[in-house]
C-alpha positions, 0 to 999 in steps of 0.5 A: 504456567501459561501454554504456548497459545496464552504466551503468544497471545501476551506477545501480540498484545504487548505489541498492539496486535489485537486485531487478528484478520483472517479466514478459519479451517480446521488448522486454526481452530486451536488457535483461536479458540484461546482468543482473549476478549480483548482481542477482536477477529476481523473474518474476511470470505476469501484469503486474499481479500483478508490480506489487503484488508490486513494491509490497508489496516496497516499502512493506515495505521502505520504499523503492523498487522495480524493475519491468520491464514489456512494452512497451504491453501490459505497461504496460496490464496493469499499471494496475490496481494501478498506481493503488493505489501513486499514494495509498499514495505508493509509489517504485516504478521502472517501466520498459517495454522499447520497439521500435527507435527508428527503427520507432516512428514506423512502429508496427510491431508492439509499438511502445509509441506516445507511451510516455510518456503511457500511463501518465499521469495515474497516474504521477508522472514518466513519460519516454522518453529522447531518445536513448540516451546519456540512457539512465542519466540519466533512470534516475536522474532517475526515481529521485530523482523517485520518493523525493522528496516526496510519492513515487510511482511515476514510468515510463521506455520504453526503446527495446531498441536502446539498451542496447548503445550506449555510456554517456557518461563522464558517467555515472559521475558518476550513482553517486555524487549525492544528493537528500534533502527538506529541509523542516521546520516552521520554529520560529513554525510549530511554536509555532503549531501547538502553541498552537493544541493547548494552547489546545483544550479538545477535541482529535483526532488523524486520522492517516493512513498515511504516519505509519506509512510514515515509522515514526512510530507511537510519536512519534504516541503521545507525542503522544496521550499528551501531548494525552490526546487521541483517536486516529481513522485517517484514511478508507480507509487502507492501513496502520495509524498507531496502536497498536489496542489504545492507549486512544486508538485509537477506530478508523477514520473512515468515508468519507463527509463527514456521517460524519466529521463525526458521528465528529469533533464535540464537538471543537474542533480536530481534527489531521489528520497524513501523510493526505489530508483527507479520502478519501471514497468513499460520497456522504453529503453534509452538513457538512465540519466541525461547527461552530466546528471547526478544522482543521490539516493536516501532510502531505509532499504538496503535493497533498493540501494544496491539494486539500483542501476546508477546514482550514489545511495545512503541507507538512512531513515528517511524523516530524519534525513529529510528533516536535517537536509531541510534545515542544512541546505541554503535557503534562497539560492534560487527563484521561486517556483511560480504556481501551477495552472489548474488542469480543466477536467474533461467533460462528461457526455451524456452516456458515461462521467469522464474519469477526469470529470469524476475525480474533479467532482470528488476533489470538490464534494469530500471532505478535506481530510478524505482518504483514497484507496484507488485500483483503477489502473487506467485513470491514473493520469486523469487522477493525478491531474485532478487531485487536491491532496496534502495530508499524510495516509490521503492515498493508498495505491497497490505497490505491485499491481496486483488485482484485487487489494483496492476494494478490501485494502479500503475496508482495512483502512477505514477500520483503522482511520475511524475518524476519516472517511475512506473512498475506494476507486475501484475499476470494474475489472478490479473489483471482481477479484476482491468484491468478498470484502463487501460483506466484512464491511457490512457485517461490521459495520465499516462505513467505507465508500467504494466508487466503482468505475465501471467501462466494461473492459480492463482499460490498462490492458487496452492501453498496454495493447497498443502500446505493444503493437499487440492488436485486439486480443481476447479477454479484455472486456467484462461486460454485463456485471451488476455492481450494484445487485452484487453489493446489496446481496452482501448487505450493502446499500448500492447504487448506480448512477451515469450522470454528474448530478446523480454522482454528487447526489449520491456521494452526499447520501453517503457521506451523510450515512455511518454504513458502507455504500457501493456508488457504481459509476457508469465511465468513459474508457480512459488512458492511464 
């Protein structure tokens, strides 16, 4: 008979769960002394430089991700970029190695106390098996959950005795089974919703980020195109939808409710589809929608359907109803969209590359199929404006502002994207908190680029400051920080440049080569 570690083992692989990212202690050695040699371990230096790794992967890949952390401490160092992949709505499969089963309740040292709350309320399922024999069905369990809509990230604590006892005959049948979302807009639905499009004298799309997740970028733009209607991505998104070059993109909403509202009116039916509505984040009170406005909601989450503050939800999956409104609506009621001006990138002067002025210089030098992972919070806009994006899994952004999952969400992704080439925008405040990624890209060989930004302060919270009338406070600026020395004492090829010329010089170096590459860029402070 297998033990519980071989039948867990046979779980993840017939899930495609070959890849396992994490850092050891002595919790997990049990574990992964069974590894198979189909199996391949990803070590990352820091717990959360692991997870946004593992959450790159994921997204990248569209699909589910293995993560083995060190019992509470690991877990705890963990949570920071943990809350990124609760609103990207990403599958990963966390698990933490536990004492002895019959030590816990001793909390002898290392003993991961009530596991299953540590994680809680972030997680979507967490657990720990009430015995041993459970052991691969609660693996599976949490696989399914995880997948399942709306995904999310669900946490397994396994105490180390476990792995050696044997594994049930009932397990086998775990390898085998299936679960698979089956909801649908039913016909009246879908004729609702088209109705209510038809009959509109002003329509708007807001789409948000799972469109791009379930690959529905080009139905999103049949439906544009049939509606002649304008396009916004929805708040503080962590992918792209929409093609930013297409007539109707007229760009991202702004995160405060008299700030949509300003954005949406004039329209009097606004289709919100695969976001939250909405995502605030600066308290700017006012109206949430403008008068004699309508709004419909598709999302697979319930949670963000009940949640929302107005408008009329329908669960549904996304790529299905967005492709059967694109073929249900009237094609040609309204005119054309004309083409949208291109917006001249500021100019760089002579001390520092302006971010529009760099992200224009990328627009023009990387590849077409190019991949973003961006954590430079304070040159959103200038991004947004500068931007030719138009294929699936182009963008990854962190989906709840925390620190430090750019620079190893980056490194994840490129593993899982071999054949394009993934650039990390990485602000210099940012950059710090997951720089330990660094070393798995070199020790691996993953050709990530990472673009560091470097102003000497945490932009954002300039900006944020007087937003709130807040004056000079402390703690804003990081000078001083050698970007370049840091990334080669990883094993990283690194330069540092200040000047356009010296960029592209050095982008193409990197493009050229198959190992990572640090760019740091000396940059003008900006606004987001």
């Amino acid at each position: 008979m297998a033990d519980v570690s071989q039948a867990t083992y046979d779980v993840l692989r017939a899930h495609g769960l070959t890849t396992i990212f994490g850092n050891p202690g002595s919790n997990e050695l049990p574990f992964l002394a069974g590894m198979p040699d189909d199996f391949r371990y990803v070590l990352g230096l820091h717990e959360g430089a692991v997870l946004a790794m593992a959450d790159g992967f994921a997204q990248a890949r569209g699909g589910s991700a293995f993560v083995n952390l060190h019992a509470a401490a690991g877990t705890g160092n963990a949570m920071g970029p943990l809350t990124n992949t609760v609103y990207a709505h990403s599958p990963l499969i966390i698990t933490a190695g536990q004492q002895v089963r019959s030590t816990i309740g001793q909390e002898v040292m290392l003993a991961n106390v009530d596991a299953p709350m540590l994680p809680k309320p972030l997680v979507k399922w967490s657990s720990e098996p009430a015995c041993a024999q459970d052991v691969p069905r609660t693996i599976s369990q949490a696989i399914h959950i995880a997948n399942l809509p709306a995904k999310g990230p669900v946490y397994v604590s396994v105490p180390y005795d476990d792995w050696g006892q044997e594994a049930p005959a009932e397990t086998r049948h775990l390898v085998e089974r299936t679960t698979a979302p089956a909801n649908s807009l039913s016909a009246d639905q879908l004729e609702t919703i088209a109705e209510a499009l038809d009959r509109a004298r002003h329509p708007v799309l807001v789409l948000g980020s799972e469109v791009d997740a379930e690959h529905a970028n080009d139905e999103a733009v049949r439906l544009a195109d049939a509606l002649n209607a304008p396009v916004w991505v929805a708040p503080l998104p962590s992918r792209c939808p929409f093609p930013t070059r297409h007539r109707s993109f007229r760009g991202v909403l702004p995160a405060a409710v008299q700030e949509v509202t300003d954005a949406l009116a004039g329209h009097d039916l606004i289709l919100v589809v695969g976001a939250a509505v909405f995502r605030y984040h600066q308290f700017v009170p006012g109206d949430y929608l403008p008068e004699g406005t309508r709004l419909i909601h598709l999302t697979s989450d319930p949670s963000e359907a009940a949640r929302a503050p107005m408008g009329d939800a329908w669960v549904t999956g996304v790529r299905d109803a967005v492709t059967r409104l694109a073929d249900a609506v009237t094609p040609g009621r309204r005119p054309a969209l004309p083409s949208l001006p291109d917006i001249a990138p500021h100019r760089t002067s002579s001390e520092a590359i302006h971010p529009e002025h760099l992200f224009a210089l990328l627009r023009e030098n990387a590849p077409d199929d190019v991949v973003y992972v961006k954590e430079s919070t304070s040159t959103i806009g200038a991004f947004w404006s500068q931007m030719d994006l138009s294929l699936p899994n182009s963008y990854f952004f962190p989906a709840s502002g925390g620190l430090g999952w750019g620079l190893p969400a980056a490194v994840g992704a490129q593993l899982a994207l071999p054949d394009r080439r993934v650039v990390g925008l990485i602000g210099d405040g940012s950059a710090n908190y997951g720089i330990t990624a660094l070393w798995t890209a070199a020790h691996y060989h993953i050709p990530t680029i990472i673009v560091i930004l470097k102003n000497g302060t945490y932009g954002v919270l300039r900006w944020f400051a007087r937003v709130l009338e807040a004056g000079e406070t402390p703690g804003l600026d990081v000078p001083g920080i050698d970007f370049a020395a840091i990334a080669s004492g990883y094993g990283v090829t690194a330069t540092s440049v200040r000047t356009p010329t010296a960029f592209v010089a050095a982008f193409e170096k990197a493009l050229a080569g198959d190992s990572p590459v640090v760019i740091e860029v000396e940059t003008a402070f900006s606004e987001p």
